[in-house]
N, C-alpha and C positions, 0 to 999 in steps of 0.2 A: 634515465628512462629510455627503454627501448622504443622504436619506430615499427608499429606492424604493417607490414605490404600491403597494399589494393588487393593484390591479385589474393592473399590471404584473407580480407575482409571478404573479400565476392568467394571463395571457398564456404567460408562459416554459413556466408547469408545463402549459398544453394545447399549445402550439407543439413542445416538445420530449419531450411526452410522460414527465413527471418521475412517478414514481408515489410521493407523497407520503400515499398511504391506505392501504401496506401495514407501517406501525409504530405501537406501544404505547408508551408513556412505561412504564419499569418502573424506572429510579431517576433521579431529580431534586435535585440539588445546584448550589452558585451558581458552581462551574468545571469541572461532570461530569454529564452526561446522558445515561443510556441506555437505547435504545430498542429493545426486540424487533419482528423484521422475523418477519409472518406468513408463511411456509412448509408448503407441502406435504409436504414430507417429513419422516416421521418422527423418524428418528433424527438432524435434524441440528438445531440452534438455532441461531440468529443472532443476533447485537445488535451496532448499530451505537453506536462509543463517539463522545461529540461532546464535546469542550471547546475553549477557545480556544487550544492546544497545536496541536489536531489540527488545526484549522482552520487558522494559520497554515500549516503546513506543506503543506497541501492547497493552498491559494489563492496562498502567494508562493512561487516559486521560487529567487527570490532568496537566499534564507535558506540558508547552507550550513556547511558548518566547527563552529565551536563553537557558535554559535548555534542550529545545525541538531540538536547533540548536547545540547545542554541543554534544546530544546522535546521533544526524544525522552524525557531522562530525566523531567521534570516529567510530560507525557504519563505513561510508563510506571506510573510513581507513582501516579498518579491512577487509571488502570486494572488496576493489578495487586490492589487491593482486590478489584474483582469476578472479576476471575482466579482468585485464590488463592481467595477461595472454591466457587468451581465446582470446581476443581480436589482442597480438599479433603471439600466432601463426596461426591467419589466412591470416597472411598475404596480408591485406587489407587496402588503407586507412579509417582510423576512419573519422565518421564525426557524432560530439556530438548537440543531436535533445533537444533544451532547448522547454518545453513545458510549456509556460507559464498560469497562473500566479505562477503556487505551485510547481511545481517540480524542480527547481532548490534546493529546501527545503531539497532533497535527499542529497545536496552536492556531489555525486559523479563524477561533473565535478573538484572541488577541488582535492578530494581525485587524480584520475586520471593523474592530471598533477604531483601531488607531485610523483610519482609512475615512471614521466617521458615519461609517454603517450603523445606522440603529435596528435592532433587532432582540427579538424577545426570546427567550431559552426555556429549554426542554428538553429532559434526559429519561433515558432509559436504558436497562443493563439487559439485554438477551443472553442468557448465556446455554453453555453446553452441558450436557445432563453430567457429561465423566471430561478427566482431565482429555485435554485437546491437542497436545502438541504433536503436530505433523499429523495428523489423521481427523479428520471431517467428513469421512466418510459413513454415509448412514448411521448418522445420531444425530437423537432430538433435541428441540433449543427452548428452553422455557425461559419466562420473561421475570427476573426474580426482583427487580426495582424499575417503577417510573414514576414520574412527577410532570403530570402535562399541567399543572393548577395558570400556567401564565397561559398557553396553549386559545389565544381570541378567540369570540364568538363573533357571527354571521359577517365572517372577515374571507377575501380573496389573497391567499398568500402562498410564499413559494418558500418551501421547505430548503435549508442549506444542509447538509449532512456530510463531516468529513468521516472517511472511517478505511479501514481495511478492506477489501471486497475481496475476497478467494472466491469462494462459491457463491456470495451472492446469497447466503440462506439467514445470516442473522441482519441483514438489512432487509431482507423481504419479509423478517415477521417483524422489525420496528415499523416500518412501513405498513402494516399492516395494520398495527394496535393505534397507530397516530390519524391513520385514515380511519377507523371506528370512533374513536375520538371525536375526533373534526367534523362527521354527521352531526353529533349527538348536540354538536355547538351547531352547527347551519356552517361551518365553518370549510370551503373550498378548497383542495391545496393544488391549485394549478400548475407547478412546476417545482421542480426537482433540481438542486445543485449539487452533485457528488464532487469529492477531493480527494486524495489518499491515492498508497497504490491497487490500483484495478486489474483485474482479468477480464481477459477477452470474455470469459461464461460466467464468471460477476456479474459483469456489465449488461451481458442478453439476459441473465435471470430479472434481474431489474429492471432494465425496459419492460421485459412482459408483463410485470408485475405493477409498474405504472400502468400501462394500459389498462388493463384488468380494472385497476383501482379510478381511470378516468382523471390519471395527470397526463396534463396534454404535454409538456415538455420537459425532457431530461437536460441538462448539460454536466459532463462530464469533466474535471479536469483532472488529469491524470499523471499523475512523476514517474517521469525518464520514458516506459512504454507500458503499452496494454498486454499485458502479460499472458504467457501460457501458463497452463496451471497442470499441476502434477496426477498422478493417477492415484494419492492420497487426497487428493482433491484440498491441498494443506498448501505445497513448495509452490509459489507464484517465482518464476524463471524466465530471465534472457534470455538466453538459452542455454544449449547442454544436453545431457544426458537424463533421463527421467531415473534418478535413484531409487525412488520408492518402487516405481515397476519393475525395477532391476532386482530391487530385494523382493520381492513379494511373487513375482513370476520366472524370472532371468531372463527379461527380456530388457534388448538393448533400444531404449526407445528418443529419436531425437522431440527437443521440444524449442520451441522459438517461438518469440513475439513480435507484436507489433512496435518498429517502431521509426524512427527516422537517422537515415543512414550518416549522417554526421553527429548523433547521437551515438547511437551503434560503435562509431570509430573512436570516439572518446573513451565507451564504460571497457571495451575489452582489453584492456592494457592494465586494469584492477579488477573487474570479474572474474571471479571464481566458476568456470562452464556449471549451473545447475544449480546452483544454491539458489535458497529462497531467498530473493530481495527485503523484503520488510526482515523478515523473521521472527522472534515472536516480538510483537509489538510492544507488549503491557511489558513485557519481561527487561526490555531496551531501556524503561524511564525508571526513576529511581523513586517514587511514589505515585500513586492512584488510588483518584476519588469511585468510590464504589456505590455509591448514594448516600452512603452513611456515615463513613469517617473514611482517613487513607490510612493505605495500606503500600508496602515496601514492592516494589519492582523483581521481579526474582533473573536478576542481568549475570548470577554466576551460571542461571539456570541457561538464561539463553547463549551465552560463550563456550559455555561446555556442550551444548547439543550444536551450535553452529561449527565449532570444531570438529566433532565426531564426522558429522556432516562433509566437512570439506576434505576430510581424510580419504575418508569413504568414496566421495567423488573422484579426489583425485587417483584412485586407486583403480577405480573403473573407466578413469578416463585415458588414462596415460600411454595407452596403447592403438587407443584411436587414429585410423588413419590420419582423421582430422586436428589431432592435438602434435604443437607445434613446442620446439624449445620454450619458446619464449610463453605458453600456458602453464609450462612446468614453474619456472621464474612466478608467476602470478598467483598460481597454489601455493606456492613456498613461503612467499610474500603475506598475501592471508593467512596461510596457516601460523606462523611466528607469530604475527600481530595478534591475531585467536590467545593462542599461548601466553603471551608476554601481559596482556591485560588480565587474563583468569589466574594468573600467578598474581597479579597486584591486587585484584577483588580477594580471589583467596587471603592473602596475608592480611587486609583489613578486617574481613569478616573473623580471619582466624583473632587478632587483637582486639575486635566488640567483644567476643565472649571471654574471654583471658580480662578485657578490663572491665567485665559485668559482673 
């Protein structure tokens, strides 16, 4: 494994404008590090959770199936420590927001109870009017399954919600339908717990959106960093090159997140500059509950678009003043791994129909 330079890490982090000055080391452990992310706003906190869980799943795409569901659960485990306690010194009942179809993927409703949380569940499916992948941009989200029947009356509680946040538009209308709700019971929801990876304009569409709705606290915990988010308003990205402005305008646009610089020095040595971290979520697990029955995960779907994707990248990238031998070595690396698992999904899928 190659050694990247300092003076190369401080290139990336002024080239792409990485804001590596706005976190606190606030707990330190040798497979769990978290970091509070300085904020303006009041009522919300943030901390970014970083171990080597998160970090795989950020940097390889590849990773999907059980493999994908076991760096979830070890992950969750790891972070449900500092979860559970935020959650219980606010002395609030819990009531855990399953948002279906991919975010139970998080596991931290397992984690949670092993932790001895009790807490009562509630799901609901937002979904997008036409297919979604890589483009959220101006389309509407109708709400096509919930189930608040556990959802207490004239109860003060703090809603836990793990999920994906890009833009921040299908948790501001769950948030929405669970705060009409919650009147209609006398029912308060004082505070807010997010999970999953976040964007920096996820994150502010949702604070606003608490506000508005009169929850006084957010806390946010967030893997690896608070992400930039693309001009498809879809690719959540380290950083890199914004691919989709590139295709859509031909403009060379840098993009960087928030996050903490001994973080940062770890994931580029397996990031791919520009890909979407999560990627498609529901697509990564090998079944999902829908409200009704499960349904199969479509992981050739996302191996074949995260390859395209990386290709793409590195095609555009590779000429970059800023892209260095050793990014070349890191596409190369993802791209085979990409390959090598969508040839082994391929040949299974190809022998379920051969043996059906």
């Amino acid at each position: 494994m190659f050694r990247v330079k300092e003076s190369e890490i401080d290139e990336l982090i002024k080239s792409f404008r990485i804001r590596v000055d706005l976190t606190e080391k606030v707990l330190d452990r040798e497979a769990l590090k978290v970091y509070k992310v300085k904020t303006s706003n009041k009522g919300l906190e943030a901390f970014l959770i970083d171990s080597p869980e998160a970090r795989a799943i950020a940097c390889l795409p590849h990773i999907v199936s059980r493999p994908f569901e076991y760096l979830n659960t070890i992950l969750a485990r790891r972070a449900s420590e500092v979860v559970a306690g935020v959650v219980k010194n606010l002395e609030l009942k819990p009531i855990f927001l399953h948002v279906l179809r991919a975010a139970p993927g998080y596991k931290l409703h397992e984690a949670l109870r092993r932790k001895g949380l009790t807490f009562t569940e509630i799901h609901i499916r937002p979904k997008y009017q036409s297919y979604s992948f890589r483009d959220h941009v101006e389309r509407r989200i109708t709400v096509v399954y919930k189930n608040f029947e556990e959802l207490p009356r004239g109860e003060n509680v703090v809603l836990i919600k793990p999920d994906t946040e890009a833009t921040g538009l299908t948790g501001e209308r769950a948030l929405e339908e669970i705060y009409r709700e919650a009147l209609k019971r006398s029912t308060s929801i004082e505070a807010l717990v997010l999970y999953g990876f976040i964007s920096e304009k996820g994150l502010q569409r949702l604070y606003r959106k608490t506000q508005e709705l009169n929850i006084r606290k957010v806390y946010a915990f967030i893997l690896v960093d608070l992400t930039s988010l693309a001009f498809n308003n879809y690719d959540m990205v380290l950083y890199g090159l914004d691919e989709s402005r590139f295709s859509a305008k031909g403009e060379r646009a840098h993009l960087g997140s928030v996050i903490d610089r001994e973080t940062f020095e770890k994931c580029v040595a397996y990031y791919m500059p520009g890909m979407d971290q999560p990627g498609d979520w529901s697509a990564r697990q090998d079944k999902l509950f829908n409200g009704e029955n499960y349904e199969r995960g479509n992981i050739r779907g996302h191996l074949s678009n995260s390859l395209t994707l990386a290709k793409r990248l590195y095609e555009i990238s590779r000429r970059e003043p800023w892209f260095k031998p050793w990014h070349k070595e890191v596409f190369l690396r993802g791209i085979t791994s990409l390959q090598k698992v969508l040839e082994i999904w391929t040949c299974q899928a190809t022998h379920r129909i051969g043996s059906s």
